[in-house]
C-alpha positions as CSV (number, residue, x, y, z in Angstrom):
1,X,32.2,-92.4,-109.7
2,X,29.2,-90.1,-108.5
3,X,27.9,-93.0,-106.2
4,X,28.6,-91.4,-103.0
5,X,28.6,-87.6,-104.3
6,X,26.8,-85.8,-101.4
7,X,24.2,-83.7,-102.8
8,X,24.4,-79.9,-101.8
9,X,21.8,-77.6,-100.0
10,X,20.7,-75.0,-102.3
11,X,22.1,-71.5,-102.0
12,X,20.6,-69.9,-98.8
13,X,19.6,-66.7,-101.4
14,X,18.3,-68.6,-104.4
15,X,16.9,-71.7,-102.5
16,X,14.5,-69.4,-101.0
17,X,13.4,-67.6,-104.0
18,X,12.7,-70.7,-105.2
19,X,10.6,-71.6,-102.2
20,X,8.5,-68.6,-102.5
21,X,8.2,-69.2,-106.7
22,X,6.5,-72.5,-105.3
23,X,4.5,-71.0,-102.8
24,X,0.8,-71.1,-103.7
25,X,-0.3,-68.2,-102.0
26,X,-1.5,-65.5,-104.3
27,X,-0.4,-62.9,-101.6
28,X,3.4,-64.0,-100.6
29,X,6.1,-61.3,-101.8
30,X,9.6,-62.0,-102.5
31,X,12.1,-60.0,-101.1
32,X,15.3,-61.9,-101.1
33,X,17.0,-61.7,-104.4
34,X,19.1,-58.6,-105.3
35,X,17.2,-57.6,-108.1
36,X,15.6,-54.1,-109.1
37,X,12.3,-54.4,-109.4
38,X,9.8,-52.0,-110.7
39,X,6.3,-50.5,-109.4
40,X,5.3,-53.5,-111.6
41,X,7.0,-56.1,-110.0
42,X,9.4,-56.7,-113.1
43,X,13.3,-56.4,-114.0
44,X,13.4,-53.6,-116.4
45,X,15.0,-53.4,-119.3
46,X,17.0,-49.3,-119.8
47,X,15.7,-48.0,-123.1
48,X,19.4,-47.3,-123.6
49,X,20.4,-50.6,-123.7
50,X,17.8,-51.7,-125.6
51,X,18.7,-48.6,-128.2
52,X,22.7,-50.2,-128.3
53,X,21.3,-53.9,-128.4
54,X,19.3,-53.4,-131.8
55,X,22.1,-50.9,-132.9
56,X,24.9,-54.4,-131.5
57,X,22.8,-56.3,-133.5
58,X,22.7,-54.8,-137.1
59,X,26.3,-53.5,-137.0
60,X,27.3,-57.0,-135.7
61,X,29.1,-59.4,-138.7
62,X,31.1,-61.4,-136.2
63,X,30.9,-64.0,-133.3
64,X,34.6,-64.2,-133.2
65,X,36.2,-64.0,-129.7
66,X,36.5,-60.4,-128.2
67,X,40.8,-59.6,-127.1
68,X,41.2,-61.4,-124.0
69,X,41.4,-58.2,-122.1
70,X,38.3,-57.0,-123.4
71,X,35.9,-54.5,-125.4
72,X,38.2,-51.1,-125.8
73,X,35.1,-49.3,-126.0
74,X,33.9,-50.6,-122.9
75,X,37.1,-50.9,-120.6
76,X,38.1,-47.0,-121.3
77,X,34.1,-45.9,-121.0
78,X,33.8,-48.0,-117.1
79,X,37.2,-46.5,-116.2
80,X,36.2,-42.5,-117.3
81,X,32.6,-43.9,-115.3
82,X,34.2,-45.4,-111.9
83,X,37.4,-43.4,-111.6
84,X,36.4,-40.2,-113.1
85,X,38.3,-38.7,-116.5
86,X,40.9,-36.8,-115.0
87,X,42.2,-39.8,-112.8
88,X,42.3,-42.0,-115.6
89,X,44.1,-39.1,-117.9
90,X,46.8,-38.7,-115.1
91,X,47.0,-42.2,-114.5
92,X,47.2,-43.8,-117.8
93,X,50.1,-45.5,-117.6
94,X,49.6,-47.0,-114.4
95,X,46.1,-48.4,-114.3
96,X,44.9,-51.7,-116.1
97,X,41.5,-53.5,-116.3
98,X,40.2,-56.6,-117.8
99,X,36.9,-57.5,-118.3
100,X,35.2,-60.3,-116.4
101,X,31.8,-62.4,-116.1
102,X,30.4,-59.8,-114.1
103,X,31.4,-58.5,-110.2
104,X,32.2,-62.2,-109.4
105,X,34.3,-62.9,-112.0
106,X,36.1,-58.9,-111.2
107,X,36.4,-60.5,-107.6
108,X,37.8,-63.9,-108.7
109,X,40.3,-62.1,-111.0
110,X,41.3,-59.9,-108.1
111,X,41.5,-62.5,-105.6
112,X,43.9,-64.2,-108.4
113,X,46.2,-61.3,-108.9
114,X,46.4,-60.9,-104.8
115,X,47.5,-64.6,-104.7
116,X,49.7,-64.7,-107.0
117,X,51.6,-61.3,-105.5
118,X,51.6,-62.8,-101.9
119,X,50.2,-66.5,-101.8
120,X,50.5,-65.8,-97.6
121,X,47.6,-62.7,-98.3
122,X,45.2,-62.3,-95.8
123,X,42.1,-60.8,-96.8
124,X,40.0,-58.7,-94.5
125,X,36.3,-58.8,-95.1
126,X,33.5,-57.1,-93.5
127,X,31.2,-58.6,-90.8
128,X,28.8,-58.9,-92.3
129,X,29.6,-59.2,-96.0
130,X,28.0,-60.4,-99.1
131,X,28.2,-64.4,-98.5
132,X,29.7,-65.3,-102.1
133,X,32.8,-63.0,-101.3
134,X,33.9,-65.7,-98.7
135,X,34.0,-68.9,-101.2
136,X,35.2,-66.4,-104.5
137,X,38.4,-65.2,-102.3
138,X,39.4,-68.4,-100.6
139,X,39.1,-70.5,-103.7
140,X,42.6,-69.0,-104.6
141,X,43.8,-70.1,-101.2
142,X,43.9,-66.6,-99.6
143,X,43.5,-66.4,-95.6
144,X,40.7,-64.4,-94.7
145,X,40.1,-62.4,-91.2
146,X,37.1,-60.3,-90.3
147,X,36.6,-56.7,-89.2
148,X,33.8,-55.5,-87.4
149,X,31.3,-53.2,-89.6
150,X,27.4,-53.4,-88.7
151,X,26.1,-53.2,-85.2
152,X,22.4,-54.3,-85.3
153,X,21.7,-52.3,-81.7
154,X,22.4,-48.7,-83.9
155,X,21.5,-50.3,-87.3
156,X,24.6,-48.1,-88.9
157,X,28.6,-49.2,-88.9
158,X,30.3,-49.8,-85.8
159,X,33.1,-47.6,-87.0
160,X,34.9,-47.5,-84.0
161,X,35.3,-51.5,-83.8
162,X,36.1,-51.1,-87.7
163,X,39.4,-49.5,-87.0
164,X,40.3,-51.0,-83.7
165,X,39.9,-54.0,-85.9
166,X,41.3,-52.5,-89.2
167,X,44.6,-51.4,-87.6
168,X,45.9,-54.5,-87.1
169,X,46.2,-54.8,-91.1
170,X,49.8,-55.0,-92.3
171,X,51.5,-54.5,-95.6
172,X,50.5,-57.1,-97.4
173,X,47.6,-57.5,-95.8
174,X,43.7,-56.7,-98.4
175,X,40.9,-54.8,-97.1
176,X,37.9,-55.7,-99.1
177,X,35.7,-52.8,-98.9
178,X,31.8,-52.1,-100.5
179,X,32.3,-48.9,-102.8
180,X,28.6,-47.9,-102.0
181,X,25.1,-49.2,-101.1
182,X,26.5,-52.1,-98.3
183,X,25.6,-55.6,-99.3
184,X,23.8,-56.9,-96.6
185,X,23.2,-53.8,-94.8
186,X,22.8,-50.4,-96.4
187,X,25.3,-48.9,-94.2
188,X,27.7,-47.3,-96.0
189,X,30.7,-45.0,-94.9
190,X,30.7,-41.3,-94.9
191,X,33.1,-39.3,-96.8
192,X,35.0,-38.6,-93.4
193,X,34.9,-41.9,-92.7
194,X,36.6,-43.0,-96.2
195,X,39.0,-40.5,-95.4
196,X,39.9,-42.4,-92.5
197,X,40.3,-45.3,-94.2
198,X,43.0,-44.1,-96.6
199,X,45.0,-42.6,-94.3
200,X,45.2,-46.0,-92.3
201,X,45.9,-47.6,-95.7
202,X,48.9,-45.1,-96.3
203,X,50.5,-45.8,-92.7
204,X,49.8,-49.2,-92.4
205,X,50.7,-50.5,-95.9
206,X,47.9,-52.6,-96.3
207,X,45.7,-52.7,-100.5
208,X,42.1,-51.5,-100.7
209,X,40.2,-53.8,-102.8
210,X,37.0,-52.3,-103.4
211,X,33.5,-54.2,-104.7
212,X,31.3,-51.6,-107.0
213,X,27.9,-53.5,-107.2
214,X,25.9,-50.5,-106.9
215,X,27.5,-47.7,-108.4
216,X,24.5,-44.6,-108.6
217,X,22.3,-46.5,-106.9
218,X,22.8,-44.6,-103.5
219,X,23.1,-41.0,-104.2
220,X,24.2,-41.0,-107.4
221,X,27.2,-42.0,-110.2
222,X,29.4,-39.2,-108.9
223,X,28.7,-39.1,-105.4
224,X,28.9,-42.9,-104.9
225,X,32.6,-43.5,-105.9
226,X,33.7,-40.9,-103.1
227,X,35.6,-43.5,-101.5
228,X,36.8,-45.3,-104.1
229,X,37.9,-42.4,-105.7
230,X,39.7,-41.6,-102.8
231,X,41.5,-44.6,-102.1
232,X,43.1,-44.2,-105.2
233,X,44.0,-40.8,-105.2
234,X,45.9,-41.4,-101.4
235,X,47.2,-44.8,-101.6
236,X,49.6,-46.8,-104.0
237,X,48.0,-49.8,-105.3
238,X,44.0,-50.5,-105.5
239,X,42.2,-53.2,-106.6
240,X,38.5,-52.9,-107.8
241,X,35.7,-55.2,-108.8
242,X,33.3,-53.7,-110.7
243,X,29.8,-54.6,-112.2
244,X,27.0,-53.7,-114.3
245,X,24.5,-56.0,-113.4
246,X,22.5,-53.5,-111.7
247,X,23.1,-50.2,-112.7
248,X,22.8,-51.4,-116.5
249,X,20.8,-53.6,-115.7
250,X,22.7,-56.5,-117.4
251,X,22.3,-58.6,-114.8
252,X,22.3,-62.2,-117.6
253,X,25.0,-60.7,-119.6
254,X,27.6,-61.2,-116.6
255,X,29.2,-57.9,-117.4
256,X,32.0,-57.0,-115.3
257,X,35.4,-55.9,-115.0
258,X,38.6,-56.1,-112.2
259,X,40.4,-52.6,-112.3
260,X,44.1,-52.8,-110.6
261,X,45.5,-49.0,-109.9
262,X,49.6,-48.9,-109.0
263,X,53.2,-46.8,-109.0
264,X,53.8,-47.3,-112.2
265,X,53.7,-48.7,-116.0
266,X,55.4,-51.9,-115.2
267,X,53.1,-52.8,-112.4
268,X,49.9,-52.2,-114.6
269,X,51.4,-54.6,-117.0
270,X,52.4,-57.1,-114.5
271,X,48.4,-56.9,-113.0
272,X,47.1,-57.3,-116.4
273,X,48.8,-60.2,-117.1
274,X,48.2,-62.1,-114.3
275,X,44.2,-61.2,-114.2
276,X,44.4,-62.6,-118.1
277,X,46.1,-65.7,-117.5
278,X,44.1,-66.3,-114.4
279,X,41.1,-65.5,-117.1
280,X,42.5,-68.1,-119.0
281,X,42.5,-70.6,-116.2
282,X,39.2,-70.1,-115.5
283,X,36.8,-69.7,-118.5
284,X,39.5,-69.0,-121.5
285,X,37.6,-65.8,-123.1
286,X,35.2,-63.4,-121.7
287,X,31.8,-62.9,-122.9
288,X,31.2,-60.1,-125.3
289,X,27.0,-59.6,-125.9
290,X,27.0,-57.5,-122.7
291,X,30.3,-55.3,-122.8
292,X,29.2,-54.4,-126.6
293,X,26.3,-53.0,-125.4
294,X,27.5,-51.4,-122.6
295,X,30.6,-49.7,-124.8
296,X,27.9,-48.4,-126.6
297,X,25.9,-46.7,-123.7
298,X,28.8,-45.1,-122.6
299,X,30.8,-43.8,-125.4
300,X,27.4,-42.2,-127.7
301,X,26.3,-39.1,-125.4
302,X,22.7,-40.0,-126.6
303,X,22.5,-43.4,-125.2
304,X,24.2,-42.5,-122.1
305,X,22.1,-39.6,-121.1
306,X,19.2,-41.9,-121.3
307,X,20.5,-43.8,-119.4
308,X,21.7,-41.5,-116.8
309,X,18.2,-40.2,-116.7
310,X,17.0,-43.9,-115.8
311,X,19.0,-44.6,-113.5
312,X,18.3,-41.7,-111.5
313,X,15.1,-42.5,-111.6
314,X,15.7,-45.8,-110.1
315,X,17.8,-44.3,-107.3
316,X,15.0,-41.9,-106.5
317,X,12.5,-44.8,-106.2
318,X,14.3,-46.6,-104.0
319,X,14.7,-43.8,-101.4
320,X,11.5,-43.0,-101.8
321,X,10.5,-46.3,-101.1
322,X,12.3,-46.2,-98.1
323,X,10.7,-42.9,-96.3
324,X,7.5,-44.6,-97.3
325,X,8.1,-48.0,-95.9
326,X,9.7,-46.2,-92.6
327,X,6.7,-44.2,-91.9
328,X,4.5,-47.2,-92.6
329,X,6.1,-49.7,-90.4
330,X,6.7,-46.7,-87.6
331,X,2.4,-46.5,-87.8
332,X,1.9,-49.9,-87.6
333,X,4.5,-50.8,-84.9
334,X,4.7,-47.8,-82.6
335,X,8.8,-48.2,-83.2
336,X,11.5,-46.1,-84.4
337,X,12.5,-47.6,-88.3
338,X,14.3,-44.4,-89.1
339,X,17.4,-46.5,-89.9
340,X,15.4,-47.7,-93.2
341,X,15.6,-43.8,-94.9
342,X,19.1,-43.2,-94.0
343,X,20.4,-46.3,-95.4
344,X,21.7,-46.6,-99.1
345,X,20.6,-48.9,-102.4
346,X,18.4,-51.7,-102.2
347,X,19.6,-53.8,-99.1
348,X,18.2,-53.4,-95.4
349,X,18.1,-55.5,-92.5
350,X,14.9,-54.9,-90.4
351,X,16.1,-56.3,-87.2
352,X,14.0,-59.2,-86.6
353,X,15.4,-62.5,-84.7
354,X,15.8,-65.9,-86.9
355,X,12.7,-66.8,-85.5
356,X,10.3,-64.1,-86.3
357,X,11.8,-64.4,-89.8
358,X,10.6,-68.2,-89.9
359,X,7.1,-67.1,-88.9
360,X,6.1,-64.4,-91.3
361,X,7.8,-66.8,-94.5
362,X,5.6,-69.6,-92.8
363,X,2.1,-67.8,-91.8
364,X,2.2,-64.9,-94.2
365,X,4.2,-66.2,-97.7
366,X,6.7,-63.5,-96.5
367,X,10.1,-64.4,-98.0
368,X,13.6,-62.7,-96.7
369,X,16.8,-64.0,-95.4
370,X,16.8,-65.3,-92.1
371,X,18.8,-62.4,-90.8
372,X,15.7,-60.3,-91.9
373,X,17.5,-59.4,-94.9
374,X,15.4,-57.4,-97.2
375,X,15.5,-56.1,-100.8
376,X,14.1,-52.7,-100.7
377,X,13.6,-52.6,-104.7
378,X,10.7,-55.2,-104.3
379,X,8.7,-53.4,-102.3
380,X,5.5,-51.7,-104.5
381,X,2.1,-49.9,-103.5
382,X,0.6,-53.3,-104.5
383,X,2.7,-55.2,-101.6
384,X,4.3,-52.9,-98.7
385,X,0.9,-53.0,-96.9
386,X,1.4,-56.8,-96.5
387,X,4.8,-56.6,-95.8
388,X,4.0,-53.8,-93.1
389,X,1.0,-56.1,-91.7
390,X,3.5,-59.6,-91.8
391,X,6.3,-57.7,-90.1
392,X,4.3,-55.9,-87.3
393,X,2.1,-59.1,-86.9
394,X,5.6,-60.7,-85.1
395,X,6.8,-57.2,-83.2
C-alpha cells in the first residue's frame, strides 16, 4: 500500500533546526525556531507555572476527560486576559470559546466554524504570513486570497497597499489578522492603523479573525490586544485564535483556545457547537495537563502576578536585545538597522537575499530562514558578536 508513498521534505522551519542540531561546529547559532530563549540559551520554565504544576499535581485524583469545551477555570481566566473584564461582562451572552491543542488547533477550529457558515469563504491572509496558516485554513476547503502587508524596501507595513488590497473584501469574505508581534516580520499595526481596519470591516461586511501568538510580548498584556480589542468592540462577529505557547510558556502542553464574538446568545451557541463538533472530528477531547495549569495562573492573584512579573521581563529582554543588536550590526556594517528596535516580539527579517542567507548557514554555522528570517529571542552576549561578524561578513 505505502510502495509508492512519496516521502516529504522536512518542514522548511524544523528541517533546518535540525540541520544546525547536526552541525558540528561548536560556534553555529540557531536562530530559526520560534522559541524564547534565555541569556542561557534555554526555554525557561515561569516559576508560576511551575508553582500551579506541583499544586495540578497533588490536588489531581483524576485522568478522566476534561468537558469537551474545556477547563472553566481556564476559558473564563484567557477571556478576562485577551478581551479585557468589562468586555466579557457586557458581552456574556454573546461570546463563546473552546479550548484547543494550542494556536493551531484555535486556527483549525476557526477555519471549521468559517466553513461551515459559508463553505464559498474566502480567507484573506497577509503577505507574508506565518507558513502553517496557509495549509491549517485550506484543509477545510476555504479559498484564500492575499493582501499586501510588509515591504522589505521600508522594513515596516505597506499600509497603503493593505487597504487598496483589503477593500476589495466583501461580506462574507475573513481577514486573518496577527493580534501583535507579526509572524514573520515584527511589523505590527499602530493603534490608528487598527482603527482603520475596523471601520473598513463595519462598511464592508467582511469578519476579523485574529491570531494571538504573542500576547505581552510586544509592549505588554494590555497594550498588545489594542486591536483586537477593538475589532470587537466596532464590528459584529470576530473570530480569535489564541495561544499560550509563548507567553506561558507551554509551548508541549499545546494549550490553546478559538474565541468566536457575535450579535447575540444564539449565535454564541451556534459557534460553540460547531468548533466542538469540529473538535470532535479532529482529535475527540482536548488535552487538559496544560489548561489546568494555566487556570490556575490566572485565577490565584499570587501565581498570576508572578507571572506577570516574568513575563515582563521577557518583553524587556527582547527589546533590549534589539537596540543592542541594531547598534552592533549599524558598527559593523556602516548601514542603517534601525528597523530591528522599532519592530515588535521575537521575529525580524534582516533583509538579506536567499543567497547571502545560504552563505553565512554554509561558511559560518549561521542558521535562519532563507528569507533572513530571524528569531530575536536567541540572540545572547555569548552569540550576537558572531551573528554580527556572519551577517556583515556577506554585506
Amino acid at each position: 500500500m505505502f510502495d509508492d508513498l512519496p516521502i516529504l521534505p522536512p518542514d522548511s522551519i524544523l528541517g533546518l533546526a535540525a540541520a544546525c542540531r547536526a552541525d558540528t561546529n561548536p560556534d553555529k547559532v540557531d536562530l530559526t525556531i520560534g522559541i524564547y530563549m534565555d541569556e542561557t540559551g534555554a526555554c525557561p520554565v515561569f516559576n508560576a507555572v511551575k508553582e500551579a504544576q506541583r499544586a495540578l499535581i497533588d490536588d489531581e485524583s483524576t485522568k478522566a476527560y476534561i468537558p469537551p469545551q474545556g477547563d472553566e477555570a481556564f476559558l473564563s481566566g484567557m477571556l478576562e486576559l485577551i478581551l479585557g473584564s468589562a468586555n466579557v461582562k457586557a458581552g456574556r451572552d454573546t461570546i463563546s470559546a473552546v479550548q484547543a491543542p494550542g494556536g493551531c488547533g484555535a486556527v483549525r477550529l476557526g477555519a471549521e466554524v468559517l466553513k461551515a457558515a459559508d463553505p464559498t469563504g474566502k480567507v484573506w491572509v497577509s503577505r507574508p504570513t506565518w507558513p502553517v496558516h496557509v495549509p491549517l485554513i485550506t484543509s477545510t476547503g476555504l479559498e484564500l486570497s492575499e493582501y499586501r502587508y510588509y515591504d522589505p524596501s521600508t522594513h515596516g507595513v505597506d499600509f497603503e497597499g493593505m487597504v487598496a488590497d483589503l477593500q476589495q473584501a466583501t461580506h462574507g469574505d475573513v481577514v486573518l489578522l496577527h493580534g501583535c508581534c507579526h509572524n514573520p516580520s515584527g511589523a505590527d499595526l499602530s493603534p490608528d492603523q487598527w482603527d482603520v481596519v475596523a471601520d473598513m470591516a463595519v462598511k464592508q461586511g467582511f469578519t476579523p479573525m485574529v491570531d494571538l501568538a504573542y500576547q505581552g510580548f510586544g509592549e505588554g498584556l494590555d497594550v498588545d490586544v489594542y486591536g483586537l480589542r477593538t475589532l470587537v468592540a466596532k464590528t459584529p462577529e470576530v473570530v480569535i485564535a489564541a495561544s499560550l505557547s509563548k507567553n506561558m510558556g507551554l509551548y508541549r502542553e499545546r494549550t490553546g483556545l478559538a474565541i468566536f464574538t457575535g450579535p447575540d446568545a444564539r449565535t454564541a451557541d451556534a459557534t460553540a457547537s460547531q468548533a466542538k463538533a469540529a473538535a470532535r472530528r479532529i482529535y475527540s477531547m482536548p488535552p487538559a495537563h496544560g489548561a489546568l495549569i494555566a487556570g490556575r495562573v490566572l485565577a490565584n492573584p499570587l501565581l498570576r502576578g508572578g507571572w506577570t512579573a516574568e513575563l515582563e521581563q521577557m518583553c524587556d529582554r527582547i527589546n533590549g536585545l534589539r537596540v543592542d543588536f541594531r547598534d552592533r550590526l549599524q558598527a559593523a556594517t556602516g548601514r542603517d538597522f534601525g528597523f530591528i528596535a522599532r519592530e515588535k516580539g521575537m521575529f525580524s527579517f534582516l533583509g538579506l537575499s536567499e543567497e547571502q542567507a545560504l552563505e553565512v548557514r554554509a561558511k559560518r554555522s549561521l542558521y535562519m530562514l532563507n528569507s533572513s528570517r530571524i528569531n530575536i529571542a536567541s540572540l545572547n552576549q555569548s552569540n550576537m558578536d558572531r551573528v554580527v561578524d556572519a551577517v556583515a561578513s556577506v554585506l
